[in-house]
C-alpha positions as CSV (number, residue, x, y, z in Angstrom):
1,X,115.7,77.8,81.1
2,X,114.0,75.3,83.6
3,X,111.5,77.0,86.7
4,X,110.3,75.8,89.4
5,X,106.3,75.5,89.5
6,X,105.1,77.2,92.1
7,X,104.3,73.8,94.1
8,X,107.9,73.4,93.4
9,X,109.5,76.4,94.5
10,X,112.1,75.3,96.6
11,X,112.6,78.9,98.3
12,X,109.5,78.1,100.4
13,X,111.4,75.7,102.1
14,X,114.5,77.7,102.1
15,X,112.9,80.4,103.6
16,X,110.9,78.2,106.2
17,X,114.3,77.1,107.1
18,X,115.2,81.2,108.3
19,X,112.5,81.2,110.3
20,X,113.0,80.9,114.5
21,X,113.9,77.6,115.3
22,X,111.1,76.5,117.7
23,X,108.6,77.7,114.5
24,X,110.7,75.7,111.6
25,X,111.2,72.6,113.9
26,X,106.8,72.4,114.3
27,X,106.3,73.1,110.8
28,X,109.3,70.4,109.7
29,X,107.3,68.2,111.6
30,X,103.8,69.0,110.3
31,X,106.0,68.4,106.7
32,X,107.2,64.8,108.0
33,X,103.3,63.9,109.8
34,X,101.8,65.1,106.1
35,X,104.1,62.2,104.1
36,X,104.2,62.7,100.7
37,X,106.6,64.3,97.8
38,X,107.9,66.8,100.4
39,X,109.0,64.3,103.3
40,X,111.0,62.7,99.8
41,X,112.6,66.2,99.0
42,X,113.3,67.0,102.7
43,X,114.9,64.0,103.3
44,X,117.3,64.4,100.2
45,X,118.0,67.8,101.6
46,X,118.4,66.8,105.2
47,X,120.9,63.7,104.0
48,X,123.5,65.7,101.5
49,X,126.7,66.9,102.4
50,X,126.4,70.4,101.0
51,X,123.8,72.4,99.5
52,X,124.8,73.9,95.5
53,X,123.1,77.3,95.2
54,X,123.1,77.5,91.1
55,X,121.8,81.5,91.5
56,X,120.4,82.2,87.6
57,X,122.0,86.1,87.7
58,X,124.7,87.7,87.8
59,X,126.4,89.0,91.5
60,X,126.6,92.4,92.1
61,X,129.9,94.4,91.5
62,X,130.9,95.3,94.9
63,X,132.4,93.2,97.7
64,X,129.7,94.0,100.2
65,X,126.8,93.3,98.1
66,X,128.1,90.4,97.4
67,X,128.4,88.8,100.6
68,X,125.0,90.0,101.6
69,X,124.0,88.0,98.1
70,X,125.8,85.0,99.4
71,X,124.0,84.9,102.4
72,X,120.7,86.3,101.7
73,X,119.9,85.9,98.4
74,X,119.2,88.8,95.9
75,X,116.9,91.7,96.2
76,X,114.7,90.4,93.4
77,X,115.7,87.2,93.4
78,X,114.5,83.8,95.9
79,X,116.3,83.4,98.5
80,X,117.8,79.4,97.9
81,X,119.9,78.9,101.3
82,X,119.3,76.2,103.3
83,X,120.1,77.1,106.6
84,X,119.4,73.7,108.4
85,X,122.5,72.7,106.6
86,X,126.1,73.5,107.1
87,X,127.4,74.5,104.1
88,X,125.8,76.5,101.4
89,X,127.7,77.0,98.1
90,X,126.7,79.5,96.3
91,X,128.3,79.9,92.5
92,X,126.2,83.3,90.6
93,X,126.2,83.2,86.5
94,X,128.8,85.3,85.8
95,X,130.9,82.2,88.0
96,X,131.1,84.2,91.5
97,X,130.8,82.1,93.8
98,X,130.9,82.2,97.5
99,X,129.8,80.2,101.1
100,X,127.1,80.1,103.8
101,X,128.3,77.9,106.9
102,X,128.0,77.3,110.7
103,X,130.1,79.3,112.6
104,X,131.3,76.4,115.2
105,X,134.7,75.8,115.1
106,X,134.3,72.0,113.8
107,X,131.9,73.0,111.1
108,X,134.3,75.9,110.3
109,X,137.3,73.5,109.4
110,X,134.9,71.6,107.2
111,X,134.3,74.8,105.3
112,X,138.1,75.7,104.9
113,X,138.7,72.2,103.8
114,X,135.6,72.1,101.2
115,X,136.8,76.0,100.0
116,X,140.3,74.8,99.7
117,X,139.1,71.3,97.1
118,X,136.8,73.8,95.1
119,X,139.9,76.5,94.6
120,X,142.4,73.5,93.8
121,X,139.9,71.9,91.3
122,X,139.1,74.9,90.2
123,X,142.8,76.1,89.4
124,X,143.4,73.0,87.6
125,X,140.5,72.3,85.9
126,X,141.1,73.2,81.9
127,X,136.9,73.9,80.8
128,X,138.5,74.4,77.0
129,X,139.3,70.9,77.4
130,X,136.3,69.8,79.2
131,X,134.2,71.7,76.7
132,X,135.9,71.2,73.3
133,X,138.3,68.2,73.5
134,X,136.2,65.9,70.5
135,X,139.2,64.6,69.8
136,X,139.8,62.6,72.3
137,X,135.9,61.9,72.5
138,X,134.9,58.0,70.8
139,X,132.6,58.5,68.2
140,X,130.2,56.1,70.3
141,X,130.5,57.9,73.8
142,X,127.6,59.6,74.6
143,X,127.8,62.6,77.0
144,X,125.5,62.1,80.3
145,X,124.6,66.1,81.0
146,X,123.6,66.3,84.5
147,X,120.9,69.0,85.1
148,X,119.7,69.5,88.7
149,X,116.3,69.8,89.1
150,X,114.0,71.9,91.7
151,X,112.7,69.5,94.3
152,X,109.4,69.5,94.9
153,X,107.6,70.5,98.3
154,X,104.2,70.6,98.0
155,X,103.0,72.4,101.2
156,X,98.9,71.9,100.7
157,X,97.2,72.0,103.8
158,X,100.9,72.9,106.0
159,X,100.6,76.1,108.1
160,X,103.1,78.9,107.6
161,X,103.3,82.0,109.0
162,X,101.9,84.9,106.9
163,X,104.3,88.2,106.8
């Protein structure tokens, strides 16, 4: 299964994001004055609707947990919420899935609209027939499987605070 190098590790930036706002809006802008692969990644962040939270384990079993899991991450697990944007989906492997959003009342209706698409596609989506259908697959189609990758944030010579 594909990591993240550790220049790569996009729960840096996650995290940077928690911080105080005053601290993550200087070193956001020590990010933007540096240039480079990380103003390129922040920007793609900074310009999407939504943020996809692909978690690699499992949630936990009980319905508090889980929300604290959907907001915070795991225990052992990086943290990968972006809290600069408005909406966090977060799907765990065992297909759990849950949301992180603003709690204006705008930015809440965007949430109950997104929550309401993902349930109806979900409902009506038939993965057997997504999956397995070769039969109605030409010979000469070839399947494009999108993988997302980790974006990469180099953050040489940026100054975070130490915990």
């Amino acid at each position: 299964q594909p990591r993240a190098s550790k220049q790569s590790d996009t729960s840096v930036i996650c995290n940077l994001s928690a911080l105080e706002r005053k601290t993550w809006a200087a070193i956001r802008e020590e990010i933007l004055q540096q240039g480079g692969e990380a103003v390129a990644s922040l920007e793609l962040m900074e310009a999407a609707v939504v943020t996809l939270s692909l978690e690699d384990w499992d949630a936990p079993s009980d319905l508090a947990d889980i929300l604290n899991a959907v907001r915070l991450g795991g225990d052992n697990h990086p943290c990968l919420r972006y809290y600069d944007k408005v909406l966090n989906l977060v799907v765990f492997r065992n297909s759990t899935a849950g949301m992180v959003f603003e709690h204006s009342a705008v930015d809440g209706m965007v949430a109950a609209l997104v929550t309401e698409r993902v349930y109806r596609l979900s409902e009506t989506v038939d993965l057997n027939l997504v999956l397995h259908d070769t039969e109605n697959t030409s010979k000469s189609a070839t399947v494009n499987n999108v993988c997302p990758n980790a974006l990469p944030f180099p953050l040489q010579g940026i100054s975070t605070p130490q915990r």
